[in-house]
N, C-alpha and C positions, 0 to 999 in steps of 0.2 A: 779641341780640348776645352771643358765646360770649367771656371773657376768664381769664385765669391765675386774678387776683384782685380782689377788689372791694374800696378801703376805703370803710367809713361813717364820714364825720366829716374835715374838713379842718384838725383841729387839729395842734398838735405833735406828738404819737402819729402820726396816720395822715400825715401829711408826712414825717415820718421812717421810718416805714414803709414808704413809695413810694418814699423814696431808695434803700434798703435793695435795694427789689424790681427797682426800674430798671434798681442794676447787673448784677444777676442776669440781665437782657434778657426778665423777664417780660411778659406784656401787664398791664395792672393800669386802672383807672379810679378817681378819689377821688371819693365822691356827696359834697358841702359842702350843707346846707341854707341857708346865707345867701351875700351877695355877695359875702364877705373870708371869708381863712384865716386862721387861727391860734386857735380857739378862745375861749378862756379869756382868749387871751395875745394885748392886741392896744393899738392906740395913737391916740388922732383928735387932728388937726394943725389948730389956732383960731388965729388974728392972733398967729401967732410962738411960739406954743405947743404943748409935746409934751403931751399928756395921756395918759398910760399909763392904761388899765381896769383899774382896782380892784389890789388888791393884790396887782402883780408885781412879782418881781425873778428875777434868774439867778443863782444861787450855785456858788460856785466847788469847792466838794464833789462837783457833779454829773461825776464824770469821764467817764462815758460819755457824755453831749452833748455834752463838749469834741472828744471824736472825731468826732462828727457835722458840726456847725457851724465855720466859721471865725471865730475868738474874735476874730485881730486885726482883721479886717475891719469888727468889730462897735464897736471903739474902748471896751469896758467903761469904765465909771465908779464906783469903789468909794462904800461911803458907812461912815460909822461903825456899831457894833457897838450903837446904840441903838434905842429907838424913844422916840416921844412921846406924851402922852399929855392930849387937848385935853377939859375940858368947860367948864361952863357958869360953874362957880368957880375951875376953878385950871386951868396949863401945868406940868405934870411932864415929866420924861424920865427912863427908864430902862435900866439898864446895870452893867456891871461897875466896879469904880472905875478910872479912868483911862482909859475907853472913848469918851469925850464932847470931843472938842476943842473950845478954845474959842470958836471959831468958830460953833458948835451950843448952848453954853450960854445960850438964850433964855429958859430957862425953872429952875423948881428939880430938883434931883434928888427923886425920891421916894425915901421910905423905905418899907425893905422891911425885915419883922420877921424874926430870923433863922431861925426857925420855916419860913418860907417860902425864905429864901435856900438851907438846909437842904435840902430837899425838890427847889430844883430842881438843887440841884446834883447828887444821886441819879437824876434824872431824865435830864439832860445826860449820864451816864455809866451811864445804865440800868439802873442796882440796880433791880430790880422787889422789892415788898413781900409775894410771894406770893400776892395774890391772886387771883382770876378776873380774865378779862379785863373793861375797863370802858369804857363809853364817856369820851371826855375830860372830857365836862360833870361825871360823877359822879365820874371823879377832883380836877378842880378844887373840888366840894364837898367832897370827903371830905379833901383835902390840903390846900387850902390857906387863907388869911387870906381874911374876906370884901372886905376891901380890895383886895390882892392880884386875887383873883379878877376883880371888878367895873371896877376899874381898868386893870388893865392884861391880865393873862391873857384872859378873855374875849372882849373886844373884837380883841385883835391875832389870835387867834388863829381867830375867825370869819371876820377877814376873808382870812387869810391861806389857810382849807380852804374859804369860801363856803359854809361849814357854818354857818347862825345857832343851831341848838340844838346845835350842836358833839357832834355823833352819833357823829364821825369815830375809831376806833377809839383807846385812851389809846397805842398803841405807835409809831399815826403823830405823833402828837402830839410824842413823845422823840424822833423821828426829826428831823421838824421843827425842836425844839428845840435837837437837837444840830447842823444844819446851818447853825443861823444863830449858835453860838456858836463854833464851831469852825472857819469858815470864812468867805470875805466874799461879800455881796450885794454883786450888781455889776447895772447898767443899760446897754444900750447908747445912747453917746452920740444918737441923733435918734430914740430911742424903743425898746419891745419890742417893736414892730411889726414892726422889722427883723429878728428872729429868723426869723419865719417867710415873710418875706419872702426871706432867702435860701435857707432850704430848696425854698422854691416855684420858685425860678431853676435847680431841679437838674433841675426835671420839665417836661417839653412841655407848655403851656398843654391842647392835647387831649387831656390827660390827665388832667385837674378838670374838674368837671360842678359849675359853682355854681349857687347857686338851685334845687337841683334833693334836697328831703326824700326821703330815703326812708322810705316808710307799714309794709312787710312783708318777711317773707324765710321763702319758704316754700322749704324744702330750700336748693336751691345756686341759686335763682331771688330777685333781689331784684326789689321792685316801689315804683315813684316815684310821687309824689303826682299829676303831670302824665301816668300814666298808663301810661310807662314800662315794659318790662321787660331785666332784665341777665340772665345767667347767669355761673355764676364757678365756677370748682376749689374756689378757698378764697375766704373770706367776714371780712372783719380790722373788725372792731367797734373804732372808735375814739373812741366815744362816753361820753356822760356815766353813770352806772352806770342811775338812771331808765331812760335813752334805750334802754340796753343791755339791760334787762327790757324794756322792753316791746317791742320788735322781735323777740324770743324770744318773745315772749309768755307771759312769768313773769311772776306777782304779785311785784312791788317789796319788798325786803327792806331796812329800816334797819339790819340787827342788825351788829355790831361784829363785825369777823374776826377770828378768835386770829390 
């Protein structure tokens, strides 16, 4: 089967993607290796309950998805400018002063040594300190408080890149940083699930191929686990970076990108 385009990958990237290419009146096919789209970005509905996977929100910085998706449709739900922070001894929350309504004060404010408040404020505003590029992990050691670190950096922000050794270059990190001080995370009211639920209402269902992994991609020829084969003009990798090396067939690279 000859087509325009092929995306790999059913997530946000490549649903957007396919909106993109739609209007255009390209041919295109999305290969999804599992039975739901969205990726990363997705929501399962228990006895009355939305459960979002893992650590999402949509923030209101991103102006280019605002052009993409229909925001009111989505009914966002703001939340406060904190985060919390649960272990085994104590309930913290952390934030700017007067960020915490009292509705949300369940717990104490942490303190943050100004060492650390210092640091990130340079960071929010991207004064770099001259050095090489570094991974997050080793700027978090080198910058900041081991409390600081352990406590609250670390952990939000692993979950936030699904990075556990936090590999992720230190410039996405400030990126990061500044997006959620400088702007609000918002939810759609019956889930994130919805996001890419309406991107997918833009494309003809025979236009998704779920369940259906792609193994190889030798030239403009792609080849599925079910034995499949596509041909395409162009070939839009919408995958995870792993996924992305190895369907290229490149050794997997951690290294941090200036």
């Amino acid at each position: 089967m000859n087509i325009d385009y092929a995306i790999i990958g059913g997530g946000l990237s490549g649903l957007a993607a396919a909106c993109e290419i739609n209007k255009k009146s390209h041919s295109f096919l999305i290969f999804e290796a599992t039975h739901r789209l969205g990726g990363r970005v997705g929501s399962d509905y228990q006895n009355g309950f939305i459960l979002d996977r893992g650590f999402q929100v949509f923030n209101s910085g991103y102006k280019k998805t605002q052009s993409i998706i229909k925001c009111q449709a989505l009914s966002f739900c703001h939340y406060p400018k904190i985060a919390s922070s649960i272990t085994q001894k104590k309930h913290t929350w952390h934030g700017l002063p007067g960020s915490c309504p009292n509705g949300f004060k369940w717990s104490e404010k942490a303190r943050m040594p100004l060492s650390d408040l210092w640091q990130m404020g340079c960071d929010i505003l991207n004064i770099r300190d001259g050095g090489p590029s570094c991974s997050t992990r080793d700027h978090f050691l080198r910058s900041f408080s081991s409390r600081t670190r352990t406590e609250f950096l670390s952990p939000f922000f692993q979950a936030v890149s699904l990075d556990p050794l936090l590999q992720l270059p230190v410039q996405l990190y400030r990126y990061y940083l500044r997006r959620f001080f400088g702007y609000h995370s918002t939810i759609p009211r019956l889930g994130m699930q919805k996001i890419p639920d309406q991107l997918a209402q833009q494309i003809a269902p025979s236009k998704i191929k779920r369940r259906t992994p792609v193994t190889a991609i030798d030239g403009h020829t792609i080849h599925t686990e079910s034995g499949g084969t596509f041909t395409a003009k162009h070939i839009i990798l919408a995958t995870p970076m792993a996924c992305t090396f190895r369907l290229l067939n490149h050794p997997f690279s951690n290294r941090s990108f200036p």
